[in-house]
ROBA-45690 format. One line per field, with one value per residue: x, y, z of N, C-alpha, C in turn; residue in three letters; chain. Coordinates in steps of 0.05 Angstrom, whole numbers, plus 5000, padded with zeros to 4 digits. Layout:
BEGIN
n.x = c(X:...)
n.y = c(Y:...)
n.z = c(Z:...)
ca.x = c(X:...)
ca.y = c(Y:...)
ca.z = c(Z:...)
c.x = c(X:...)
c.y = c(Y:...)
c.z = c(Z:...)
type = c(Ala:...)
mol = c(A:...)
//
This chain:
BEGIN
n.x = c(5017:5007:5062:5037:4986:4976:5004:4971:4917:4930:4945:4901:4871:4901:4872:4888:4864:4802:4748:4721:4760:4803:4774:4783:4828:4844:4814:4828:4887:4875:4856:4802:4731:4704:4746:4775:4733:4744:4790:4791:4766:4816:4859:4840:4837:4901:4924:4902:4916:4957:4948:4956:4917:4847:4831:4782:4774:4732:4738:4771:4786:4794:4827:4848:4884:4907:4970:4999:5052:5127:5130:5083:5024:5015:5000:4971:4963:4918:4905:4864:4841:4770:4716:4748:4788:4831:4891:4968:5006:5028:5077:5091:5141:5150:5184:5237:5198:5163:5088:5057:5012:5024:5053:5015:4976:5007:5010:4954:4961:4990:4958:4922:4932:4927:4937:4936:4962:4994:5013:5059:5058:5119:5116:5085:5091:5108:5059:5049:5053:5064:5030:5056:5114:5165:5166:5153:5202:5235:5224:5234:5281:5283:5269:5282:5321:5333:5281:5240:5242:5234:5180:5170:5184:5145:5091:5103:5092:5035:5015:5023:4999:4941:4879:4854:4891:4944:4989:5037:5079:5106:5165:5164:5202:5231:5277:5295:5252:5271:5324:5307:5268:5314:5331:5292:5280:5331:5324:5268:5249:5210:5198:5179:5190:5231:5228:5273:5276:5331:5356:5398:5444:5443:5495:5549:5550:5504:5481:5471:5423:5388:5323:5290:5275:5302:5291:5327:5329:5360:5383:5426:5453:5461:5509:5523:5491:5498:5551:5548:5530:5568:5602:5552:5516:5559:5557:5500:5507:5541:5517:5479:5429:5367:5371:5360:5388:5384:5402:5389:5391:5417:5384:5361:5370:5316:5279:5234:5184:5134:5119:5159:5186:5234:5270:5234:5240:5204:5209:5243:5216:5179:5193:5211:5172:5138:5167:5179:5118:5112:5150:5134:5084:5111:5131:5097:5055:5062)
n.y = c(4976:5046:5088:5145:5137:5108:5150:5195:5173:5153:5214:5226:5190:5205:5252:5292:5322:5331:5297:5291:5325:5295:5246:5282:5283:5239:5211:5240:5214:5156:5164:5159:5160:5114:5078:5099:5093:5039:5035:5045:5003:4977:4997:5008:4948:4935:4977:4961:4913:4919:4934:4929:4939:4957:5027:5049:5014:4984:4987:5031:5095:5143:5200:5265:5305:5376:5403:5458:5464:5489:5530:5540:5504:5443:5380:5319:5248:5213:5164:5119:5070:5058:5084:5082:5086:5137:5132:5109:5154:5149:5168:5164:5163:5189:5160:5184:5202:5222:5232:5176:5133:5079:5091:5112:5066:5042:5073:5055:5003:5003:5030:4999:4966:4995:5050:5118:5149:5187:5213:5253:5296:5312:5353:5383:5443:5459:5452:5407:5333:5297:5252:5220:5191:5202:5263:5277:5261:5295:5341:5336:5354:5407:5426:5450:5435:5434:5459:5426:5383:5408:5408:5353:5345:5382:5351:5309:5345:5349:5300:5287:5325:5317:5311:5260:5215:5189:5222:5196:5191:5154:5138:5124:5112:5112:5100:5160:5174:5146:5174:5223:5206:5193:5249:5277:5249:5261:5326:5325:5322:5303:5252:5179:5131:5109:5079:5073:5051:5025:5082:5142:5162:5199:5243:5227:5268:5294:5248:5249:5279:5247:5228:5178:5107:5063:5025:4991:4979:4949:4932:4884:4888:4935:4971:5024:5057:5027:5029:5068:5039:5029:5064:5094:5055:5046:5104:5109:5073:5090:5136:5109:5101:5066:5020:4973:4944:4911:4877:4863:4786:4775:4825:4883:4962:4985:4941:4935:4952:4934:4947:4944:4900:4896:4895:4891:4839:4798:4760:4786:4834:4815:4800:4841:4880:4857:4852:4917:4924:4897:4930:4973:4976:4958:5009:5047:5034:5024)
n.z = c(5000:4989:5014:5025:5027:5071:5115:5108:5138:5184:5204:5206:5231:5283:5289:5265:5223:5194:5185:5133:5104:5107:5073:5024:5010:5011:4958:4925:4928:4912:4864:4857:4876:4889:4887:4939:4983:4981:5000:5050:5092:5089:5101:5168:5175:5166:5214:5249:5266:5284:5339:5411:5447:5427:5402:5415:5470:5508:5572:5583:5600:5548:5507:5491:5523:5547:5593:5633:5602:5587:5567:5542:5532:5535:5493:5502:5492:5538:5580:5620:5668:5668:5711:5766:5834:5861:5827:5818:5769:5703:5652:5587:5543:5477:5408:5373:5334:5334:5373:5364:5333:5352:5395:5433:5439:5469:5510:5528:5538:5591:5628:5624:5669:5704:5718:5713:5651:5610:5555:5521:5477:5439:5403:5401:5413:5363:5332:5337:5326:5259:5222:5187:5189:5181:5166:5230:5251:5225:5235:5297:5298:5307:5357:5412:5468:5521:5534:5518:5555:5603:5584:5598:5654:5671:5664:5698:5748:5737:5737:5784:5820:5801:5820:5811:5824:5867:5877:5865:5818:5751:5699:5634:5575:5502:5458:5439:5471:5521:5529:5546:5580:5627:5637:5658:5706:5733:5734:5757:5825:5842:5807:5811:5792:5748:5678:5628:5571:5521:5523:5517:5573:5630:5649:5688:5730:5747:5761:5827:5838:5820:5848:5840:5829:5785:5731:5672:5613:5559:5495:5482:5424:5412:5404:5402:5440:5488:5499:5543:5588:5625:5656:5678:5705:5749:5778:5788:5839:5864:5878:5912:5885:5873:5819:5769:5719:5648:5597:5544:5510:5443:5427:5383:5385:5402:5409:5419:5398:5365:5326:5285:5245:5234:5286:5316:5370:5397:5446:5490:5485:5508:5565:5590:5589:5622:5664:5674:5687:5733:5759:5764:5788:5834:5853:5851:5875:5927)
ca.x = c(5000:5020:5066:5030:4960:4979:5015:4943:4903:4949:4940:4864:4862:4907:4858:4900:4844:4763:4734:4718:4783:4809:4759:4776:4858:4843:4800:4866:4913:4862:4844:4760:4719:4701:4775:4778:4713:4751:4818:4789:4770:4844:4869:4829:4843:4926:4933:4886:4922:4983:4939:4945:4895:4839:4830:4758:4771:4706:4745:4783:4784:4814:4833:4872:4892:4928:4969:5005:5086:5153:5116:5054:4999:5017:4975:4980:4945:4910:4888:4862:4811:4736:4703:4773:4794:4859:4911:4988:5007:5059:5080:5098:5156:5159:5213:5237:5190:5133:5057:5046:4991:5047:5068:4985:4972:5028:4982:4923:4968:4991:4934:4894:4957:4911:4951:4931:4980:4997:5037:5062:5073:5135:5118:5066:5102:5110:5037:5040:5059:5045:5026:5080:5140:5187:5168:5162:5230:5250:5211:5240:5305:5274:5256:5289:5326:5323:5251:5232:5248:5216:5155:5161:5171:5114:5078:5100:5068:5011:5000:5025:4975:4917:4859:4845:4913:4958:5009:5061:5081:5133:5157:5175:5206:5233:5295:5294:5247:5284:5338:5293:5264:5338:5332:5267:5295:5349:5307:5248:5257:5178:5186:5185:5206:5241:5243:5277:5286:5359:5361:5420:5451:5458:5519:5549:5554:5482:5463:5464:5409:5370:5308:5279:5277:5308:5298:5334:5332:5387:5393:5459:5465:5449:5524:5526:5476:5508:5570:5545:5524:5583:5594:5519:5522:5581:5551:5473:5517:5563:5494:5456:5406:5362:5368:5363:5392:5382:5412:5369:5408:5406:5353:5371:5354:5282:5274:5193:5168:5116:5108:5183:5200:5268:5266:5215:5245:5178:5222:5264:5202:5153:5196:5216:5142:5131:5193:5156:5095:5120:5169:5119:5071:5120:5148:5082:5024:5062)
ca.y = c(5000:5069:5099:5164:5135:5101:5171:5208:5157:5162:5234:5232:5178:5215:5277:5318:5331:5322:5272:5307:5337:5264:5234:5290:5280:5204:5212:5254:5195:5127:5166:5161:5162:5094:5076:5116:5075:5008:5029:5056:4986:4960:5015:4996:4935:4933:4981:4954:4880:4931:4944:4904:4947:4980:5050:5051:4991:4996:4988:5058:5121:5151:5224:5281:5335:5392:5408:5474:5460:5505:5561:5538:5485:5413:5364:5294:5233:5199:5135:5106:5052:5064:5067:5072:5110:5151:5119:5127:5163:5140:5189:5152:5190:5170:5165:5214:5198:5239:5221:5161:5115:5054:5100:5109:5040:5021:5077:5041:4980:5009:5045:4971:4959:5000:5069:5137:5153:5205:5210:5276:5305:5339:5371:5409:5471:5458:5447:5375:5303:5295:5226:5218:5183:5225:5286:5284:5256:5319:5359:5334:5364:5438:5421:5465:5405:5443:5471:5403:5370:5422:5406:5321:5354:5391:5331:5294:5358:5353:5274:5289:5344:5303:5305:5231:5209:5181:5232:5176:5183:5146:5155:5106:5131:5090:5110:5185:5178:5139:5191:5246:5200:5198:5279:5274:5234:5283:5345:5320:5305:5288:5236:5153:5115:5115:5063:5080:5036:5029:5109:5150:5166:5225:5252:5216:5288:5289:5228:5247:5296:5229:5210:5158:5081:5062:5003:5002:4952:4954:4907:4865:4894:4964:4983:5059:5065:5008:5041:5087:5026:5018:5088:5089:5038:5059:5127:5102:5049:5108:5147:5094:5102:5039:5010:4945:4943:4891:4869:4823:4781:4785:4853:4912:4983:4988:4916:4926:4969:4909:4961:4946:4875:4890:4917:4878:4814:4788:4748:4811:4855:4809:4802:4879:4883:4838:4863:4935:4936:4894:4959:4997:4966:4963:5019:5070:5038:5015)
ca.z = c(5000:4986:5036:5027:5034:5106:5130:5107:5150:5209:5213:5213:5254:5305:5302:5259:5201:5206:5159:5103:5096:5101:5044:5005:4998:5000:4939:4910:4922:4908:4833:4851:4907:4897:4906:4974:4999:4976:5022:5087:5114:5088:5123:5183:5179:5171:5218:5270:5267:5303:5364:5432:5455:5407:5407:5436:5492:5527:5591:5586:5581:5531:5495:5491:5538:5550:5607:5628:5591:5604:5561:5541:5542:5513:5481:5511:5501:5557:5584:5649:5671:5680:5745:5786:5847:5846:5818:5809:5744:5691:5632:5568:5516:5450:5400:5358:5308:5354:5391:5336:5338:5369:5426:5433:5442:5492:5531:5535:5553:5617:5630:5645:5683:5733:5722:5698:5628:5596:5531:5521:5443:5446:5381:5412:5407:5327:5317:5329:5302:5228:5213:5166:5213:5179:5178:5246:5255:5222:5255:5325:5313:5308:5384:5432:5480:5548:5535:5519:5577:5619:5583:5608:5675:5677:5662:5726:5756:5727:5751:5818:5825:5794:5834:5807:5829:5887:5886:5854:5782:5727:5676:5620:5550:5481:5448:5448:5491:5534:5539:5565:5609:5649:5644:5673:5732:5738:5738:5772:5850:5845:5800:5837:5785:5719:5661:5606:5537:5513:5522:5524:5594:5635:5656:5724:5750:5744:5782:5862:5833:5817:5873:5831:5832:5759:5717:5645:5589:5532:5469:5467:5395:5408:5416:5410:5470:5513:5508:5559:5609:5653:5676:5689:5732:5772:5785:5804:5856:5882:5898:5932:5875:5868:5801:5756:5683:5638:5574:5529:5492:5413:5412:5374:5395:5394:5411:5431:5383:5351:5289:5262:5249:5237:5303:5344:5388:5413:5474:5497:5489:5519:5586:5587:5589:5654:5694:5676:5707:5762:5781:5771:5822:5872:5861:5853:5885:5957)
c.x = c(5018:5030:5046:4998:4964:4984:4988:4925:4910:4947:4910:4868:4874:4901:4873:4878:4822:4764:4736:4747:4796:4797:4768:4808:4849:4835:4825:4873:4902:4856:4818:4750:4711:4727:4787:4761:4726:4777:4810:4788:4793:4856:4867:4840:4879:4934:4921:4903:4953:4983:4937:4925:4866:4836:4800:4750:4743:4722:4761:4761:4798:4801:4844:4861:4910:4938:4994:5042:5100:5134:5095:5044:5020:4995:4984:4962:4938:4898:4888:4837:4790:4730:4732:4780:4818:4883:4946:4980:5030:5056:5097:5112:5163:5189:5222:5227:5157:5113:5057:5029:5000:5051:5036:4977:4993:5018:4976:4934:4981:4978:4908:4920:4941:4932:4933:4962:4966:5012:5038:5076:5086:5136:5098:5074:5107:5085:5028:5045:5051:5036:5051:5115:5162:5195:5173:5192:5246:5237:5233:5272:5313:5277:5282:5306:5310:5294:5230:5226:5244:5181:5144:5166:5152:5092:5079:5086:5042:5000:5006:4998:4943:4909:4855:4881:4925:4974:5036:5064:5113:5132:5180:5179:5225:5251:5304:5289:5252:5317:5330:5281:5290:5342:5304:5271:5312:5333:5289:5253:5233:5173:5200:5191:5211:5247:5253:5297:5301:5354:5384:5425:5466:5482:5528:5555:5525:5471:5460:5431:5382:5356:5298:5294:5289:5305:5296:5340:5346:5376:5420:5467:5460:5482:5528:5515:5493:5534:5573:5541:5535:5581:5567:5512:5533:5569:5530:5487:5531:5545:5475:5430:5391:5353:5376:5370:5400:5385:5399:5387:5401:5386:5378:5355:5330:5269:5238:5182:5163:5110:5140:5190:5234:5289:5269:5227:5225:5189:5229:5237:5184:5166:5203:5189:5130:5151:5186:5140:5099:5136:5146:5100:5074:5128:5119:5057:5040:5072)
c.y = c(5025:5079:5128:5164:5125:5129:5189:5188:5161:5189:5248:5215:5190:5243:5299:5338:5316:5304:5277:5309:5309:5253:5250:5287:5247:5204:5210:5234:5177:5137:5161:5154:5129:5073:5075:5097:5051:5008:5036:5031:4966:4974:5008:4975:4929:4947:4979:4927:4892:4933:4917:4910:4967:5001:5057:5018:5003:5001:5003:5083:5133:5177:5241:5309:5351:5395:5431:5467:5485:5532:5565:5515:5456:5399:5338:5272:5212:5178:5129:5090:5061:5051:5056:5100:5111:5119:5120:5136:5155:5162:5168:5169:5173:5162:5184:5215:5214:5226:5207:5140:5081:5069:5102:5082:5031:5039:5066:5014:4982:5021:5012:4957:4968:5030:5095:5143:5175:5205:5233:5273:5327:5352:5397:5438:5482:5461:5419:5360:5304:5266:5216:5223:5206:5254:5300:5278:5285:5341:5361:5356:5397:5445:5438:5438:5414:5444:5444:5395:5376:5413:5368:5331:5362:5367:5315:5317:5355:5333:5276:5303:5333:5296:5271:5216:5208:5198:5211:5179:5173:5150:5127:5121:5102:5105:5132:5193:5166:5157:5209:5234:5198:5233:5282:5267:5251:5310:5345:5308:5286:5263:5209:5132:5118:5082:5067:5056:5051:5070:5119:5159:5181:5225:5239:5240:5288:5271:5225:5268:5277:5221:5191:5134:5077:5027:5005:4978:4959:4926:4899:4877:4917:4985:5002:5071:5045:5017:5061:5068:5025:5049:5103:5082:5045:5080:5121:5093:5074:5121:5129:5096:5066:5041:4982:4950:4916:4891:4841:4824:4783:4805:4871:4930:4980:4963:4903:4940:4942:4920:4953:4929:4872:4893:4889:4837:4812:4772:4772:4828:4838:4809:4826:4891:4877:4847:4898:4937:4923:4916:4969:4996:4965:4978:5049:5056:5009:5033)
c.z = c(5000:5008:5047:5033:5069:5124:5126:5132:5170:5219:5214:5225:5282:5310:5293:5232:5205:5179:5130:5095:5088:5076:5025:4991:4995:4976:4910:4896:4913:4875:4831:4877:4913:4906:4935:4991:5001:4998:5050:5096:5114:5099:5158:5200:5190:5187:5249:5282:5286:5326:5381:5439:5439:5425:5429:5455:5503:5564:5606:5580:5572:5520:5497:5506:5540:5576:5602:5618:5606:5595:5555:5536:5517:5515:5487:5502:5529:5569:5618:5650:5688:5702:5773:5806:5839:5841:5813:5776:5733:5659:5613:5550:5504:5442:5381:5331:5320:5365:5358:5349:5363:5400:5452:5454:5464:5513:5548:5538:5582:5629:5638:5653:5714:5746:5709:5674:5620:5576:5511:5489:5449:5426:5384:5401:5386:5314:5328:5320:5283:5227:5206:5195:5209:5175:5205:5261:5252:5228:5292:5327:5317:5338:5398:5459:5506:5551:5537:5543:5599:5621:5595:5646:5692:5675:5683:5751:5753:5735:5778:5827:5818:5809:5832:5815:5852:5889:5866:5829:5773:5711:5657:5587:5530:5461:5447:5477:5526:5553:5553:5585:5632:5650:5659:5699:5748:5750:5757:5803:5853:5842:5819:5824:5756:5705:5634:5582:5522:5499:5525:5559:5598:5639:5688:5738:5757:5765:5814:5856:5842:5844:5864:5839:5796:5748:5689:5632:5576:5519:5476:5443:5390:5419:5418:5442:5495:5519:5539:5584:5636:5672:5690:5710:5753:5787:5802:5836:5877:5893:5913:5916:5862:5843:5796:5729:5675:5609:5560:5504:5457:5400:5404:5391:5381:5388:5407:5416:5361:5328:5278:5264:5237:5260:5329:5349:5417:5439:5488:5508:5514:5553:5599:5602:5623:5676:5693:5684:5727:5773:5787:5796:5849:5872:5866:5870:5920:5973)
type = c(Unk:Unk:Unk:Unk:Unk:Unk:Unk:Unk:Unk:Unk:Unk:Unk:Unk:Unk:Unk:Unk:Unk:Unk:Unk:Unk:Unk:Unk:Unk:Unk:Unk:Unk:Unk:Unk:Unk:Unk:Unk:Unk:Unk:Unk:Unk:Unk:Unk:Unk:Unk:Unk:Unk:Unk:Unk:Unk:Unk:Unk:Unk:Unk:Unk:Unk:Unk:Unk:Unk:Unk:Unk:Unk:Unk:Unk:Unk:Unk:Unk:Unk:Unk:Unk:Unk:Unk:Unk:Unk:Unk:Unk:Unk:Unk:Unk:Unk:Unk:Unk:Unk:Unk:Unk:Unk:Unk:Unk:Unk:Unk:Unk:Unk:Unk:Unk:Unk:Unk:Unk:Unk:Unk:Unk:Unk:Unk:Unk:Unk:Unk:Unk:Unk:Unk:Unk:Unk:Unk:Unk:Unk:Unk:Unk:Unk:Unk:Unk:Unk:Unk:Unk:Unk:Unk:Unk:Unk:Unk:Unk:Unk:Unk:Unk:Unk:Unk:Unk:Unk:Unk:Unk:Unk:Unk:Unk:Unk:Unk:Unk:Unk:Unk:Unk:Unk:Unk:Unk:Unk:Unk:Unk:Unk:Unk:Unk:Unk:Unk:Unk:Unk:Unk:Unk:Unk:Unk:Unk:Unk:Unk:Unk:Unk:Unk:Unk:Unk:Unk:Unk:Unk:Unk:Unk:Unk:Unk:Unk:Unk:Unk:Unk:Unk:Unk:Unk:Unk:Unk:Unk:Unk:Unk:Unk:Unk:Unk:Unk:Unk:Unk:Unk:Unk:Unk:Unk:Unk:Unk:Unk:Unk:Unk:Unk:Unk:Unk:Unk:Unk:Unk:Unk:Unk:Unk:Unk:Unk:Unk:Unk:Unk:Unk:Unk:Unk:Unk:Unk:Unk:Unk:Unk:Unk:Unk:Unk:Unk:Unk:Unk:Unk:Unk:Unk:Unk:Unk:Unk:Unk:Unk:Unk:Unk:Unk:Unk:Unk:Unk:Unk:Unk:Unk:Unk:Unk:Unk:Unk:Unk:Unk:Unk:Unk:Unk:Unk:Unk:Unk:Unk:Unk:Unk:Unk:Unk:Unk:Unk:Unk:Unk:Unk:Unk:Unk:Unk:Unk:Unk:Unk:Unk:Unk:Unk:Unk:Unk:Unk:Unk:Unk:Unk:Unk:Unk:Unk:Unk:Unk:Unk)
mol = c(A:A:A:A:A:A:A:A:A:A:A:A:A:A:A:A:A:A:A:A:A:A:A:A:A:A:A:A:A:A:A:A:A:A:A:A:A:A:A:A:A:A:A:A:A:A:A:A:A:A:A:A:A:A:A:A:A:A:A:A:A:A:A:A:A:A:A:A:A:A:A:A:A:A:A:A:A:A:A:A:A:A:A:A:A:A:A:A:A:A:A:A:A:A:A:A:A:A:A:A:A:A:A:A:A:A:A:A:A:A:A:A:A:A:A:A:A:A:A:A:A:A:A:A:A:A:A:A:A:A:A:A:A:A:A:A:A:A:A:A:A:A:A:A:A:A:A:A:A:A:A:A:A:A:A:A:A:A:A:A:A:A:A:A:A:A:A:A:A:A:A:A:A:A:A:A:A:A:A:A:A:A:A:A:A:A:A:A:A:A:A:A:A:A:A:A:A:A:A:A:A:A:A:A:A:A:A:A:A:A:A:A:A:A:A:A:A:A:A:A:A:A:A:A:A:A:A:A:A:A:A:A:A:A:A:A:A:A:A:A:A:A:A:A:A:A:A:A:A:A:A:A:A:A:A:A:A:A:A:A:A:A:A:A:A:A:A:A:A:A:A:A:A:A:A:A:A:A:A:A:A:A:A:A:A:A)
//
């Protein structure tokens, strides 16, 4: 299927253009409206067969909010389960491909974990994720770093402070966003626990800063980032900061992302997964 028909779909389905507007470039690209009608439920379909969790679970709630950023309002999406008292909070950061439908969906999978989520678009300040992976790729590197990273702060504000909420939030991030989640950690005294997927690593001047609990996955074959492991280590150990890092054998970077099979190591990811919401459990809701 057309790359350029999936990246149109993707950005109506993630609420960037109303319907119409959607049918009417689809029309464009398919060459007739009866075309357009014939790809929406292949659309649908291939990009539904991606989801652990659909978009309208009956058993959430789900949609997008804003909350106040470094300079002004961000756009997040949100998930939590129906009919629940407070809950901790966990903040989800993409990768530097922006808020995409995959980062979405891993949501609304920790979100019936029995958490409130959030999953902050750090493009906000641009307008917003495009659909189209690579634009926003190239988009991300417009991004301001510092300002950024204010704005995933503010966001552990924002679940601390939540009325519907324990006071407790994490924060879990995925290659990029895995790096800003260890500046998040850094920055934030608030936040109570950090997992961050094979992300880059702060500075060991940096880490007495750290109050968090840490647990960090790496690939075996992700050597540019693992380079950073040992002094990592050393540093957390020299502050008394409690962490676990774990090396799955044969994953590349970006081991769990189930959208890239050049990528995705369904073993690696699937126990990544399970040693994840067990931190999180013990580490936000005791």
């Amino acid at each position: 299927m057309d790359k350029k028909v999936i990246d149109l779909y993707l950005e109506y389905r993630n609420q960037r253009m109303d319907r119409r507007s959607f049918l009417k470039r689809l029309i464009t690209l398919a060459g007739s409206t009866a075309a357009a009608v014939a790809l929406i439920p292949l659309l649908e379909n291939k990009l539904g067969r991606a989801q652990i969790i659909p978009e309208d679970d009956a058993r959430l709630n789900i949609g997008y909010i804003h909350y106040p950023g470094d300079t002004e309002d961000i756009r997040a999406y949100q998930a939590s389960p129906k009919n629940h008292s407070k809950l901790p909070g966990v903040i989800v950061i993409h990768e530097n491909k922006g808020l995409q439908p995959y980062i979405e969906d891993v949501t609304r999978r920790v979100a019936l974990e029995g958490f409130m989520v959030i999953a902050p678009d750090a493009l906000s300040p641009l307008g917003g994720s495009p659909g189209d992976s690579d634009k926003a790729r190239s988009r991300m590197r417009e991004l301001d770093p510092q300002s950024t990273v204010k704005n995933y702060v503010a966001a552990v504000k924002y679940l601390k402070t939540h009325p519907q909420t324990t006071g407790k939030v994490g924060c879990m991030g995925f290659c990029w966003g895995g790096g800003v989640t260890n500046q998040v950690a850094v920055l934030s005294p608030d936040l109570t626990a950090a997992v961050p997927f094979y992300g880059r690593q702060p500075k060991s001047e940096d880490i007495p800063k750290i109050k968090a609990a840490f647990l960090c996955h790496y690939g075996e074959l992700d050597k540019r980032i693992n380079e950073g492991i040992e002094a990592f280590e050393a540093a957390l150990k020299a502050n008394s900061v409690k962490y676990k890092i774990f090396v799955y054998e044969g994953a590349k970077h970006a081991f769990f992302n189930d959208t890239r099979p050049d990528r995705y190591h369904p073993e690696a990811a699937k126990m990544a997964w399970k040693r994840t919401i067990a931190f999180f459990k013990e580490e936000l809701k005791t």
